[in-house]
N, C-alpha and C positions, 0 to 999 in steps of 0.2 A: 369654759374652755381652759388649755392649758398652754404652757409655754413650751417652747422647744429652743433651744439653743444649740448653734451651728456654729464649731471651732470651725479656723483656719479656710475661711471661704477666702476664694482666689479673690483680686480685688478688681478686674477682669470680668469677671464672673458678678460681682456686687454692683458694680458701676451698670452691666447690662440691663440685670433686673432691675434697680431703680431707673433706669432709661426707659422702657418698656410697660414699667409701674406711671411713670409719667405721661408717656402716653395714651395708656388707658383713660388715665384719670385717677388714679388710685394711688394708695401707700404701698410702699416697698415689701410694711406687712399684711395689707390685703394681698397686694400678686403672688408674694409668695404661699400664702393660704391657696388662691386658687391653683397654685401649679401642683401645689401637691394633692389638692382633692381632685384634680384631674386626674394626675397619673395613679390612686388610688380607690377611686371611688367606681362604683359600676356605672357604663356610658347609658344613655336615658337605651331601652331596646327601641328596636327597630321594627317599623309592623312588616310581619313577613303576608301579607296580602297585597297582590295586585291591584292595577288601577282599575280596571274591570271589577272585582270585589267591591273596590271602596265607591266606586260609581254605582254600585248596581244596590248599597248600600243608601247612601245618598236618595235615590232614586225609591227604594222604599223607605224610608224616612220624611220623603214630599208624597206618601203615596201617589204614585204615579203607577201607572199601569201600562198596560203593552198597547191598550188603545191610543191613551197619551201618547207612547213615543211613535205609533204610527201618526197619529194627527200631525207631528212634527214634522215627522219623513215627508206627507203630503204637500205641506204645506213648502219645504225646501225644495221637493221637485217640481214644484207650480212654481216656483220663485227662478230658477234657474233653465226650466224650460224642459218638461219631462221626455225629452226624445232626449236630451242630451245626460246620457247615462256616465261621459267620459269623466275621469278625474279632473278637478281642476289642475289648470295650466302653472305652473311653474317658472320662473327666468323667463327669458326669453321666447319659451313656449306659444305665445299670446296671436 
């Protein structure tokens, strides 16, 4: 690694980040390490898949099948009472 030296920092400005650096946990020169690999660095990306994708992923990853998730379906409208197709109740709905 290398060093950097920073003239003329407000003391304002030095007081917060060691403030800051404290309450992380850390030194004045780790925070300031991480503020500038923050504003520097590429943000981790982001998965542009839905949660449907990543379920249905999931879902083949436990091979699970369409049988499976009907055995499910059967078995939650045996549980709740298969005439009662309504959504569950809500607030005060009850």
């Amino acid at each position: 690694m290398t060093d950097i030296l920073i003239r003329n920092v407000d003391p304002n400005v030095r007081a917060r980040l060691k403030s800051r650096a404290a309450e992380r946990g850390t030194s004045l020169s780790a925070e300031i390490n991480a503020i500038l690999a923050d504003a520097v660095l590429p943000a981790q990306p982001v998965s542009s898949t839905g949660v449907g994708t990543w379920l249905a992923g999931l879902a083949a990853a436990a091979d699970l099948t369409a049988l499976d998730f009907a055995a499910v379906e059967t078995a939650w409208a045996t549980e709740r009472g298969a005439a009662d197709d309504r959504p569950p109740p809500f607030g005060d709905e009850r």
